[in-house]
C-alpha positions in Angstrom: 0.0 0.0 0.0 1.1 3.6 -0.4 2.3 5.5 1.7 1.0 9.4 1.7 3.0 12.3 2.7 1.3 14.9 4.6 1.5 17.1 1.8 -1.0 14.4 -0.3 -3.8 14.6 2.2 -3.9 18.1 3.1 -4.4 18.9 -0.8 -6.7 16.5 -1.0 -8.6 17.2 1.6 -8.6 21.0 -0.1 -9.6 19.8 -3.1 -12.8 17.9 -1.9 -13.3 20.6 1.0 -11.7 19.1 3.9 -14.9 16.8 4.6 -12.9 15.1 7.6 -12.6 18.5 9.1 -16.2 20.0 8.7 -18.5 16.7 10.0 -20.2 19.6 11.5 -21.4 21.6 8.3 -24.0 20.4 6.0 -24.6 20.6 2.5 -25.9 23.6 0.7 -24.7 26.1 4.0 -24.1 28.1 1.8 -27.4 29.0 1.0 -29.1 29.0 4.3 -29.6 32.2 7.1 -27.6 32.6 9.7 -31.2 33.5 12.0 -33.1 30.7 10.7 -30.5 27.7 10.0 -28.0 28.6 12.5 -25.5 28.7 9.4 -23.6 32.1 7.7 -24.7 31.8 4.6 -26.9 33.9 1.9 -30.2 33.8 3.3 -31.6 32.5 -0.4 -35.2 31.6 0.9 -35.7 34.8 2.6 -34.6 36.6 -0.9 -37.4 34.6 -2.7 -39.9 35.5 0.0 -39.2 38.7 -0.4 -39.3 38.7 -4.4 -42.5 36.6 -4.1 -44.3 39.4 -1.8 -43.4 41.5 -4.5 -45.1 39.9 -6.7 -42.5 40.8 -9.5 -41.9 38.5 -12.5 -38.7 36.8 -13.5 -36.5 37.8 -16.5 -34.3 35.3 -18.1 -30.6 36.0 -17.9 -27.8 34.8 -19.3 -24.8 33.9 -17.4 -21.4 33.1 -19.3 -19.3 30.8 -17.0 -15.1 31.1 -18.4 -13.8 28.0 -16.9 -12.8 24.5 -17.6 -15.9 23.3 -19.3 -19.1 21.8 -18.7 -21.4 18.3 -18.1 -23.8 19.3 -20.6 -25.5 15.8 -20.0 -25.8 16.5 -16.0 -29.5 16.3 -15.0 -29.2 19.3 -13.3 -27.8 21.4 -15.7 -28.7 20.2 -19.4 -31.8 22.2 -18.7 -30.2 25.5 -18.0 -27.8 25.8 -20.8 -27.8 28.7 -23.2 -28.8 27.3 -26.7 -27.5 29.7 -29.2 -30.6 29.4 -31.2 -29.2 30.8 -35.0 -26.7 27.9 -34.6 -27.9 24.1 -36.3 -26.5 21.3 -34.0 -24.0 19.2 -35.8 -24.0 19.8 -39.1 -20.3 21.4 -39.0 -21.7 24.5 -40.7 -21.4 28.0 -39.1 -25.1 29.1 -39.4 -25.0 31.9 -37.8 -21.5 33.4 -39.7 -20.2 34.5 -36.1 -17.0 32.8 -37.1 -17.8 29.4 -34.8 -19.0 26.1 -36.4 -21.4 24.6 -33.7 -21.1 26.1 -30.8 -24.3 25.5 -29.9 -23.7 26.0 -25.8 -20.8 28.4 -25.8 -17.3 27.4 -27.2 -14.0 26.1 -26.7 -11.0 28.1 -26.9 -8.4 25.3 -26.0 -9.9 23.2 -29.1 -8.3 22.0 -32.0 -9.8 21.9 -35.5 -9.1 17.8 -35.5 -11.2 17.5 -32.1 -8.4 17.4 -30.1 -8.7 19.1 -26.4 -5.7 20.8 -24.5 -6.3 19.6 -20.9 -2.7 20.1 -19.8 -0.6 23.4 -20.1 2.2 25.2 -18.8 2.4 28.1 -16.5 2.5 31.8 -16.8 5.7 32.5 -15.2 7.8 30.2 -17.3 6.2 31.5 -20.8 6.6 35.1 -19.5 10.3 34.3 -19.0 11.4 32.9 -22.1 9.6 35.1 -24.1 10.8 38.4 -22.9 14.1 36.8 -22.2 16.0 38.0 -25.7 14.5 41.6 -25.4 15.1 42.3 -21.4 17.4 40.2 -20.3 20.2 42.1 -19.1 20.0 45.1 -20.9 20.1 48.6 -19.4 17.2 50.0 -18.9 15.5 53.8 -17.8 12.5 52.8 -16.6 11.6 56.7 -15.9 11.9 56.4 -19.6 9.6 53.3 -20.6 6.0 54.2 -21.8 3.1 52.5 -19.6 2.7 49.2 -21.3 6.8 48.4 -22.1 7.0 49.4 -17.9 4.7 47.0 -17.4 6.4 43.8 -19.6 10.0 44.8 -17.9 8.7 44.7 -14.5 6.6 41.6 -15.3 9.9 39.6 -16.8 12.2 41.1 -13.7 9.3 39.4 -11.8 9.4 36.2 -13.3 12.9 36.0 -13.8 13.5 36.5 -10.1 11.1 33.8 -9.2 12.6 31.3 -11.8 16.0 31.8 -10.9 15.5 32.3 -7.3 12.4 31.2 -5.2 12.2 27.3 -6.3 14.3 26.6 -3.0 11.6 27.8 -1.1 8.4 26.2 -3.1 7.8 22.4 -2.5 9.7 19.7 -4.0 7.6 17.0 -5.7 10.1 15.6 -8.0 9.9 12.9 -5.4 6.3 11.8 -5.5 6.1 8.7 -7.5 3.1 9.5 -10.0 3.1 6.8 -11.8 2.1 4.5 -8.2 -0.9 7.4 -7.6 -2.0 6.8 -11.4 -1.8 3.2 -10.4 -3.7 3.5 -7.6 -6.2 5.5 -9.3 -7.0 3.2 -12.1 -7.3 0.5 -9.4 -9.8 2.6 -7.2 -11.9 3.1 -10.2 -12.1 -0.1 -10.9 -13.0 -1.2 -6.8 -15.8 1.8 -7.1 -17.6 0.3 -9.7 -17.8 -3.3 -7.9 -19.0 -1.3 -5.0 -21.1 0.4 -6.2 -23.0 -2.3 -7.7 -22.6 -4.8 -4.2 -24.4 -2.0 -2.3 -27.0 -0.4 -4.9 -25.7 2.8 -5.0 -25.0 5.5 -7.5 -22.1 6.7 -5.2 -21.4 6.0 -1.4 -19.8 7.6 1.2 -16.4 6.2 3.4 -19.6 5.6 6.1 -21.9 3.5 3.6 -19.2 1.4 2.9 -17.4 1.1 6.5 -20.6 -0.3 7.8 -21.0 -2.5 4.8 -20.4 -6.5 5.2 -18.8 -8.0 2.0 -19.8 -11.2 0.3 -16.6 -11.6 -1.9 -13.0 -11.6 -2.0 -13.3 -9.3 -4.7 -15.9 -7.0 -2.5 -13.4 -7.1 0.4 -10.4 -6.3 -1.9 -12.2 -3.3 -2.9 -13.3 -2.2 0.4 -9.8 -2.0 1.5 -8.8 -0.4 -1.3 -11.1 2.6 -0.1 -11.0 2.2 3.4 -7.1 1.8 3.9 -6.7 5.8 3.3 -10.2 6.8 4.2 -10.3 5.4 7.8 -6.6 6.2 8.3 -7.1 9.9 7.6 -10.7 10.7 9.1 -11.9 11.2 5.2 -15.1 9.1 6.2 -17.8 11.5 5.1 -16.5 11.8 1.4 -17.9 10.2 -1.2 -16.3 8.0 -3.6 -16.7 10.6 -6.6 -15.1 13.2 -4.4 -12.4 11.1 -3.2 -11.5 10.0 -7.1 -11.7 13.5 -7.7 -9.4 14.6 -5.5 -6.4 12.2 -6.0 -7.2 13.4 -9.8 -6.5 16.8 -8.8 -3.9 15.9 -6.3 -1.8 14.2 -9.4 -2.8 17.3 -11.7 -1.2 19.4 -9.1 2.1 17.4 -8.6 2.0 17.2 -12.5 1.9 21.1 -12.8 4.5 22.0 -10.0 7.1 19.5 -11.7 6.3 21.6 -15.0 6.6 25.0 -13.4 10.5 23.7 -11.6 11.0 22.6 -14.9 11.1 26.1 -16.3 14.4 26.9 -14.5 16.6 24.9 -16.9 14.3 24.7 -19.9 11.3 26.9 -22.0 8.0 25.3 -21.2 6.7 23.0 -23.9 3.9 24.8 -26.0 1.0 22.0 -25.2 -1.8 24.9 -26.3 0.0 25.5 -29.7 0.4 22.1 -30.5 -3.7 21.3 -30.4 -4.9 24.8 -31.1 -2.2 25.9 -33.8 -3.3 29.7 -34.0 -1.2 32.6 -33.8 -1.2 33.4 -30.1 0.4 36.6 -30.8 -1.6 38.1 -33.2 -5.0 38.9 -31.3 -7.0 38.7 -34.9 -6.2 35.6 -35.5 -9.7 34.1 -34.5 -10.2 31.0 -36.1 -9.9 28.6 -33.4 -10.9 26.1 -30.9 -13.9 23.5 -31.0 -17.3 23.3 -29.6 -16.7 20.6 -27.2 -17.4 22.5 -24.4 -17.7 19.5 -22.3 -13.8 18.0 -23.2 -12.9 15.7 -20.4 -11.8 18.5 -17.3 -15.1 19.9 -16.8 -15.1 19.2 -12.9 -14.2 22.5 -11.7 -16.6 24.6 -14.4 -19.7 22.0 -13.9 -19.3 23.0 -10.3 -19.0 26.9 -10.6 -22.1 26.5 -12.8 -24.5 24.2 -10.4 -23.4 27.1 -8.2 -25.0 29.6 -10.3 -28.0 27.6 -11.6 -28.4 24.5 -11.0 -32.2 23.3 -11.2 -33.9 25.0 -8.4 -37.1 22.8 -6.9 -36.5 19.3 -9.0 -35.8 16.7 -6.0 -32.2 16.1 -8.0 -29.0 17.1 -5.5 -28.9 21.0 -4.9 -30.1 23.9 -6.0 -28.3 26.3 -7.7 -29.0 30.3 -6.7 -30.7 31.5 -9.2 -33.8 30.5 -10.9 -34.0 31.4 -14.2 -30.9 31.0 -15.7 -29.0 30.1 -19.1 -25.3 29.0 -18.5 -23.0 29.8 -21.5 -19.9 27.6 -20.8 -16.5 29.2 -22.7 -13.6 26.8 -22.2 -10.2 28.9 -21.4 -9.1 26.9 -18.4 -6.7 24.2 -18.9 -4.2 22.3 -16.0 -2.0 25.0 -15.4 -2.4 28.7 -16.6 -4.8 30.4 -18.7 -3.5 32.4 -21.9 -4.8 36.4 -21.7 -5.9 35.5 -25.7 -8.4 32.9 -24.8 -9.7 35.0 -21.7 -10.0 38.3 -23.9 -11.8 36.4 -26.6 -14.0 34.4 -24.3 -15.5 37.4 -22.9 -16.0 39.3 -26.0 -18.0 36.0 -27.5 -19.7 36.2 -23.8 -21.1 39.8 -24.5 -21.8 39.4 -28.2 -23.8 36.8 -27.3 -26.3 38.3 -24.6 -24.6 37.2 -21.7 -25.5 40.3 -18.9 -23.1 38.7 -16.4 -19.7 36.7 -16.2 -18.4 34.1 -13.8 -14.7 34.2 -13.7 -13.5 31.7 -10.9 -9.1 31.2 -12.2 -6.4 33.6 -12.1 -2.3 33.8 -12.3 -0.1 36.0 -11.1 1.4 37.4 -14.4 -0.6 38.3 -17.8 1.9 39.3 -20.6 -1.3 40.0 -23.1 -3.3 41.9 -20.1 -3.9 44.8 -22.3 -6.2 42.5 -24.6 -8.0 41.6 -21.7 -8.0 45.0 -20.6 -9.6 46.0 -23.8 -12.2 42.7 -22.9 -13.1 44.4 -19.8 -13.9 48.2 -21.0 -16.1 46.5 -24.4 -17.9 44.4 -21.7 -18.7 47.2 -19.2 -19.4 49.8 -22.5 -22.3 46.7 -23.3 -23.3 47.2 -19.5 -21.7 43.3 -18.7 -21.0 42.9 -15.1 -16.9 40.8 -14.6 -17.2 38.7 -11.6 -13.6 37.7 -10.5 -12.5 35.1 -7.7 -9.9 36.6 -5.8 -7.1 33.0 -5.3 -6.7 31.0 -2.7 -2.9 31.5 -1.7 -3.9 33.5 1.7 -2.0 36.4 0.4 -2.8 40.2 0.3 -3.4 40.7 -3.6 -3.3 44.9 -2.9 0.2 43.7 -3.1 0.3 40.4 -4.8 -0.3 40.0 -8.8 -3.8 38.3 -9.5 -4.9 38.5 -12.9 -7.4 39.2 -14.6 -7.9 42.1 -12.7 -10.0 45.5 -13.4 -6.6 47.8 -12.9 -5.3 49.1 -16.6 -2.0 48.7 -17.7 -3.0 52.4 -19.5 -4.4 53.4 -16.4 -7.8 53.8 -14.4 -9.7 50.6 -13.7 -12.3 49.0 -14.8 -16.0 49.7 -13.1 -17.8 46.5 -13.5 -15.9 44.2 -11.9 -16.4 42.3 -8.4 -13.7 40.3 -6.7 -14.8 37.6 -4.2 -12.5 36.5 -1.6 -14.0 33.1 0.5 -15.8 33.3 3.6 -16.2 30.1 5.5 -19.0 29.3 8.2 -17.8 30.3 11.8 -18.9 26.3 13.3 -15.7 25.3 10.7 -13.4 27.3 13.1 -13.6 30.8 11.4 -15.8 33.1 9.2 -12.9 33.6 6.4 -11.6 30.4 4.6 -8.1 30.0 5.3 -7.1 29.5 2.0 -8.3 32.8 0.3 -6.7 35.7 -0.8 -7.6 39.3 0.7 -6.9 43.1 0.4 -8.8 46.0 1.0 -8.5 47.6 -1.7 -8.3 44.2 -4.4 -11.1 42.3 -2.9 -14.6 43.9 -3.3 -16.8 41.2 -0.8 -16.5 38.0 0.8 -18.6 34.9 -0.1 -19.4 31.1 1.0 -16.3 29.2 -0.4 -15.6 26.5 2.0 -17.2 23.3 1.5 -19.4 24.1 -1.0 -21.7 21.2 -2.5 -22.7 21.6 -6.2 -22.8 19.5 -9.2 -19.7 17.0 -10.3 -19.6 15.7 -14.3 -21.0 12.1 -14.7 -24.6 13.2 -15.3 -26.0 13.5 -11.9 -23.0 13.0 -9.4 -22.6 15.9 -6.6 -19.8 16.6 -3.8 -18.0 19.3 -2.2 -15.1 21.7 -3.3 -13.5 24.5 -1.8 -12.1 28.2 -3.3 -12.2 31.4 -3.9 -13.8 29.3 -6.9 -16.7 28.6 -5.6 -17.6 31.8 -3.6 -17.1 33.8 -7.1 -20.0 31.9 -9.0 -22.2 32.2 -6.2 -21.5 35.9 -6.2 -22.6 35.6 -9.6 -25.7 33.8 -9.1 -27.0 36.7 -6.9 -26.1 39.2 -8.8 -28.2 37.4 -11.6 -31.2 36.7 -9.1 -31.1 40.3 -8.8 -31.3 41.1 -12.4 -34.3 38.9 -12.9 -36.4 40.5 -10.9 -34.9 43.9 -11.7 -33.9 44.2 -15.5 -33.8 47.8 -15.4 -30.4 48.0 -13.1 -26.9 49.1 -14.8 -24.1 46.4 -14.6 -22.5 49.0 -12.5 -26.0 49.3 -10.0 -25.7 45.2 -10.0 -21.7 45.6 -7.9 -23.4 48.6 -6.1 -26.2 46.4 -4.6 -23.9 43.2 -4.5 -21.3 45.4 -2.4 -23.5 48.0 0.0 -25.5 45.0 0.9 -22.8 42.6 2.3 -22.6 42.1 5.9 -20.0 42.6 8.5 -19.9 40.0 11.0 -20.0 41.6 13.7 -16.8 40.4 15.4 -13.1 40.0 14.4 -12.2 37.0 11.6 -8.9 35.0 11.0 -6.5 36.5 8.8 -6.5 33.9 6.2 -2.7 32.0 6.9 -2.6 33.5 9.9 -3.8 33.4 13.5 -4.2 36.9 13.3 -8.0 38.5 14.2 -8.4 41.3 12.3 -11.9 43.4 11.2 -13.3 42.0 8.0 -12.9 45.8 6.3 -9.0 44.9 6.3 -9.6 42.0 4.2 -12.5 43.6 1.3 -13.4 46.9 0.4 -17.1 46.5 1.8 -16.0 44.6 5.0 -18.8 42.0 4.4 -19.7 39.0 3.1 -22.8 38.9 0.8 -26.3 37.9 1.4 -28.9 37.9 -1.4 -31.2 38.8 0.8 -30.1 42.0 1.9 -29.0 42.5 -1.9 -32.4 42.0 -3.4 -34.0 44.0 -0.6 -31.3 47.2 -1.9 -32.2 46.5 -5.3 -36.3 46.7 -4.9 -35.3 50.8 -3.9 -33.5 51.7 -7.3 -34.6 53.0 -10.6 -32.6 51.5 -13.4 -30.5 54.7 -15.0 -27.8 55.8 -17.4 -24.7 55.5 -15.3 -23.0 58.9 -16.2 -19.8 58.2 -13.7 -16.8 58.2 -16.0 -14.1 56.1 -15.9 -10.7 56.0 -17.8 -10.9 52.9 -20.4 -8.2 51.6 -22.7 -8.4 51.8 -26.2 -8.9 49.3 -28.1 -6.3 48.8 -30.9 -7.3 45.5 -32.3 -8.6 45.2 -35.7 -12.1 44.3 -35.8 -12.1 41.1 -36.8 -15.7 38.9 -38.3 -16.0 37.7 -34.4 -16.3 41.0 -33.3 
């Protein structure tokens, strides 16, 4: 049997939201009242009450969700996808001459024309450095001298140069974690689930179900050791199978993508995007790209974000998402390892061509050598009145100081207005009301939101479990903020992050620092000092008027060609 380092189980008990650790927290806390439940979340019934006493009738809105993909097939979702209706399933003709064949739910932007899917890529840092290496590499430079956007690219290589050359004594060394043995174990776990789940007539079981469960086999006790050897060792009882799978999935992922980033030292990182999507990543017009399998086989984390958002509310079927009439338009940019500022930019340009009034962001890096494309992204979507929901990372560090990209901060100057950043609130009965994990600053981080054991759809048509980020609060962010709008059509994108932000709640008491054992007052952590509650959100809406927003702000100017996507 394997031995696990300390280093495995705490990630996986991050990855599948530290179930051991949280016995005491149910599923879906996120959505209850802290007065009626006994539980900090986002008082969702009371905000339907209220809208019901209103008597006001829901608008239909769409919500584009960036991310990794989704389980178009989940019974819980399939319902709630945006159909792009001038588009002819199939028939590998673009219908509606937007410049994508098929994409019939949204599209894939790390596609390949031969129906390939990039699943695995390198990281920011390591691209950044060998690609500015020839032009900044010790030359002499003024920066008093530099204009904005060359300022920016130096500082950004100095960064990464610095971090490649210098910090990977002080980041974990995996090069010692057998992979190959987890992938074995994996496969074999697989393999025990399915037996198991067939012995005791379940669709998925928790470490509980099957501890108490008497075997009739060899091969039935085989596979309950299989499970029970790591489950019962490490308190990881109240997981489910899925979950568990899950998270040694993501565990190797992770390994997989610090060996790639050490790698980076001594080599240039290997171009795993180009090689499947072939376009010319430099040249922002060249369009003609990715695939419409939105669904690809890494849709875990995006089929989560969007049960977040809108999964069936009222069907009897695992959870309900937060709001309640919904279309989720899934756009593929999010691979295993770091996003490129191309397919971000272009995924939220399709996103407001394409009727989507609000967009769930939930990755990030710390450096974004293209930002000014997506800085162009952010003004077109806040000039079509989009509102940019961001999660804030979960690396417990102060991002006033600390690089987190996308972000609404121009490399021209100004920022952008129509952006929210969620850091992760966690409920106070798990030890704290801030997840320890999440990033903070008070002037970077607009709210705080449920992020901590979070239950929400999983891919495999109607599997569910828990995750945990800065991920998970930033979809549910934009689920209220899309309740809102149904019942209120009339409000600006820029009225939406008013009402999300002057309705959030301060606790009332100090909070953890997250990585710290610091207590500090939640307005040192966000900008509003509260966490959200949709409640107190749609309550703040019901008293505006929809208006022209006539605050100016200072926007980039776009100096792409206009392309025939937009």
């Amino acid at each position: 049997m394997i031995r696990f380092s300390k280093i495995f189980i705490g990630l996986l008990f991050f990855f599948v939201s530290a179930a051991g650790q949280n016995n005491a927290i149910p599923n879906g806390w996120h959505m209850m009242d802290k007065e009626a439940d006994g539980y900090y979340g986002v008082s969702t019934e009371k905000a339907y009450q209220f809208l019901k006493s209103k008597n006001l009738k829901s608008n239909t809105v769409v919500v584009a969700v960036i991310d990794t993909g989704i389980d178009t097939l989940h019974e819980d979702l399939k319902s709630v996808l945006w159909t792009n209706t001038g588009e002819i399933p199939g028939n590998g003709l673009d219908d509606d001459k937007n410049g994508y064949i098929d994409d019939v739910h949204g599209w894939n932007f790390l596609g390949g024309k031969d129906g390939r899917n990039v699943r695995t890529d390198s990281d920011e840092r390591g691209r950044v450095y060998y690609e500015l290496k020839d032009k900044w590499d010790n030359k002499e430079v003024n920066k008093a001298s530099l204009p904005k956007e060359d300022l920016y690219e130096y500082e950004m290589f100095l960064k990464a140069k610095a971090e490649i050359k210098g910090n990977f004594s002080k980041e974990e060394d995996f090069s010692a974690v057998d992979i190959a043995a987890l992938k074995e174990l994996q496969l074999t776990l697989i393999k025990s689930d399915s037996l198991l789940k067939k012995a005791l007539g379940k669709d998925t079981f928790t470490g509980h179900d099957l501890d108490s469960y008497t075997t009739k086999s060899f091969a039935e006790k085989k596979a309950k050791n299989d499970f029970m050897g790591i489950m019962k060792a490490n308190e990881m009882l109240d997981m489910t199978d899925f979950e568990f799978i899950a998270g040694l999935q993501e565990y190797i992922d992770y390994v997989e993508g610090e060996i790639r980033k050490a790698s980076s030292k001594n080599s240039p990182p290997v171009a795993y995007r180009k090689n499947i999507v072939g376009d010319d990543e430099t040249n922002f017009n060249d369009k003609d790209y990715g695939n419409a399998d939105i669904m690809a086989d890494f849709s875990m984390h995006g089929t989560h974000c969007s049960g977040i958002i809108g999964a069936v509310r009222g069907n009897g079927k695992g959870m309900d998402g937060m709001a309640d009439n919904v279309r989720i338009m899934s756009l593929r940019v999010v691979p295993d390892g770091d996003e490129h500022d191309k397919d971000i930019a272009l995924a939220i340009r399709y996103a407001v061509d394409h009727g989507a009034k609000i967009i769930s962001m939930s990755f990030g890096k710390s450096f974004s050598p293209q930002k000014k494309w997506v800085d162009e992204a952010f003004a077109y979507a806040e000039s079509k009145n989009v509102l940019l929901v961001h999660a804030a990372g979960n690396d417990a560090k102060d991002i006033d100081v600390a690089d987190n990209f996308p972000n609404p901060v121009y490399v021209s100057g100004g920022r952008a207005g129509n952006v929210i950043t969620v850091g992760a609130s966690a409920d106070p009965k798990s030890g704290s009301y801030t997840a320890s994990f999440s990033n903070y600053g008070k002037k970077e981080v607009d709210v705080f939101s449920p992020g901590s054991k979070i239950y929400s759809t999983l891919p495999g048509g109607k599997n569910y479990g828990n995750l945990s980020g800065t991920s998970m609060a930033c979809p549910l962010v934009a689920g209220i903020a899309a309740l809102t709008l149904e019942y209120f059509p009339t409000l600006s994108a820029k009225q939406l992050k008013y009402v999300i932000e002057k309705s959030a709640q301060n606790p009332g008491v100090k909070v953890d620092k997250p990585g710290t054992d610091e207590k500090v007052d939640m307005s040192e952590l966000c900008k509003t000092g509260g966490i959200v509650n949709a409640y107190e959100a749609v309550k703040l809406a019901a008293t505006l008027k929809g208006e022209t927003v006539t605050e100016k702000e200072v926007l980039p100017k776009p100096k792409m060609t206009k392309g025939k996507k937009g």
